[in-house]
N, C-alpha and C positions, 0 to 999 in steps of 0.2 A: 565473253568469258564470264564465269560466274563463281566468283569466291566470295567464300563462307567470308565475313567481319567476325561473327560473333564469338567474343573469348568462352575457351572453355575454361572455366575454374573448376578446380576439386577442393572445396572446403572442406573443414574440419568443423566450423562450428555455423550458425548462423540464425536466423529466426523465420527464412521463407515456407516451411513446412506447417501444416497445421495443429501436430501436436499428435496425431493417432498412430497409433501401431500397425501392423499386419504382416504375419508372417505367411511367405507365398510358397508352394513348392510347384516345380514343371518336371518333365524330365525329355530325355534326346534318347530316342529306340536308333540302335544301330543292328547294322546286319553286314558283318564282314569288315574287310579293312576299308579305313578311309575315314574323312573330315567331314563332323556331323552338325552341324549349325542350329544355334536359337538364339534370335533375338526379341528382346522385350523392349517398349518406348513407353514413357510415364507422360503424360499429357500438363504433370505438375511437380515441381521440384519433391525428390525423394533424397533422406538420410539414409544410406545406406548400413545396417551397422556389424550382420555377419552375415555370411552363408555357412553353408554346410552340404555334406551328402555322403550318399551310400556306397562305403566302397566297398565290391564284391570279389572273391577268387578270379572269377572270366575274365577282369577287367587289370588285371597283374600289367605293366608294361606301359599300359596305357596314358597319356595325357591328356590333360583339361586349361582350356587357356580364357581367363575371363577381361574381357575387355568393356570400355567405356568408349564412345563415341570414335570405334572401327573407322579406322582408312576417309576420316574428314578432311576434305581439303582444307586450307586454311591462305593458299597462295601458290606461288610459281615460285619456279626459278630462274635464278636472274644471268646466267650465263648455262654456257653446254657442262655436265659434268661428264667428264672424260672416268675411263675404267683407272679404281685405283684410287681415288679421289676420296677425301673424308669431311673435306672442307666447302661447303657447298652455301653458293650467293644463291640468295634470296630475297623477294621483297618484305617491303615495311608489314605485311598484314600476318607473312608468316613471325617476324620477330616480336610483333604485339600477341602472337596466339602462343608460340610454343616455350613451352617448359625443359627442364632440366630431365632427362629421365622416362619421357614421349619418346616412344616408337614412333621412326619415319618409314615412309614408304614416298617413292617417285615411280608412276609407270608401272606397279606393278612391283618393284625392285625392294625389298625388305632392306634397309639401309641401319638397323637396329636403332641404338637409344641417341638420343640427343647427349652430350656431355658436353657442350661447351656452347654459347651465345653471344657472337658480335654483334656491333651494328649492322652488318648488313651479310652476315655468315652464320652458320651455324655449323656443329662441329660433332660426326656422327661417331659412333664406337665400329663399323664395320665399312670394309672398302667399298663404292662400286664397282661392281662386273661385268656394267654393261655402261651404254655412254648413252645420256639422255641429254636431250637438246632443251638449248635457252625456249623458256613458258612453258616446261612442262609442269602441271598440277603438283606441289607438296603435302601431302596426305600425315594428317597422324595418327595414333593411336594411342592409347592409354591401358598399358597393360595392368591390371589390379592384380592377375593371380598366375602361378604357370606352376600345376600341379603332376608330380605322377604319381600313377594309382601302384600301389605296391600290391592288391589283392587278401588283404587281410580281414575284409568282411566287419570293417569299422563304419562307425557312422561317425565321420571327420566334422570337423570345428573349425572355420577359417576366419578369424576376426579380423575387421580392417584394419584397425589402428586404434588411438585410446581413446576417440568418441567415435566418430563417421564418418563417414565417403558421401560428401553431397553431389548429388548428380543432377544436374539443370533439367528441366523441363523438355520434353523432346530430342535428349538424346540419348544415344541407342548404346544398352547394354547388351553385350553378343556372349555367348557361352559358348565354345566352342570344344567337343570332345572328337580328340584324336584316337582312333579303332586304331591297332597295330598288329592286330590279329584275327582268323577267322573267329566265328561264330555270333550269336547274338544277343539281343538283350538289351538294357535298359541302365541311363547314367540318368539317377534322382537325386538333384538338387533344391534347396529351398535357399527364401531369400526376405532375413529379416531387415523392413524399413519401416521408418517412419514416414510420411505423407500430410 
């Protein structure tokens, strides 16, 4: 078995960056309904300090979900969680990794936010609906933004917070834009950090 040790922090301030700017933009072509993926990995800690992008009429209805270090394992589970269950044992590596407000996943199973942290439980906002057995993988995620596009042909402004989002070296930022409809076209994002 192989779990991740390494804590993930989300700073606000720190001194690991070298001090440069660059603002980056990509974008995610879609064609038709359905969940269109990009992920980026920084090879050196990155301040994160906003994004932004182009919202267009086509894209009315639609959602954008931007994550930090997608579906990382961090540990197991330390009993079966049975359908219905909110309260879920776990070992020591998940209780040294997870935060307040981490999206869980077990198996696949979207278990939503963390709300609550025992010694050896943690304490999710959504029931299980399926029943996953003692060692399965606990996965989190770090949800930064869960946007919809209203269609109004603005060029939006998302700021993190009142300095940054520092984001550790080699983990994976996902963008994620949900098609709810046909046709196609192009979701253009940009992404100011520092490095």
């Amino acid at each position: 078995m192989n779990v991740s040790k390494s804590t993930i922090k989300i700073n606000q301030t720190g001194t690991t960056t070298q001090g440069f700017g660059q603002y980056f933009s990509d974008k995610i072509d879609f064609d038709g309904v359905g969940s269109y993926v990009k992920d980026k990995i920084y090879p050196y800690d990155i301040d994160l300090y906003f994004g932004s992008y182009f919202d267009k009429e086509v894209m009315s209805g639609d959602d954008v979900l931007f994550y930090v270090s997608p579906n990382k394992t961090i540990g197991v589970i330390t009993s079966t969680v049975e359908i219905g269950d909110s309260i879920i044992n776990v070992n020591s590596t998940v209780i040294d990794n997870i935060k307040l407000g981490f999206m869980v996943t077990i198996n696949g199973e979207e278990l939503g936010k963390c709300v609550e942290i025992g010694p050896s439980t943690i304490t999710v906002d959504a029931e299980a609906t399926a029943q996953h057995a003692y060692g399965s993988y606990f996965q989190i995620s770090v949800l930064v933004a869960n946007l919809i596009m209203n269609g109004n042909t603005n060029h939006v402004k998302v700021e993190v917070g009142i300095n940054t989002l520092r984001i550790p070296a080699g983990e994976t930022i996902r963008i994620v834009y949900n098609r709810n409809s046909a046709g196609t076209g192009s979701f253009i994002y940009n992404l100011s950090y520092q490095y």
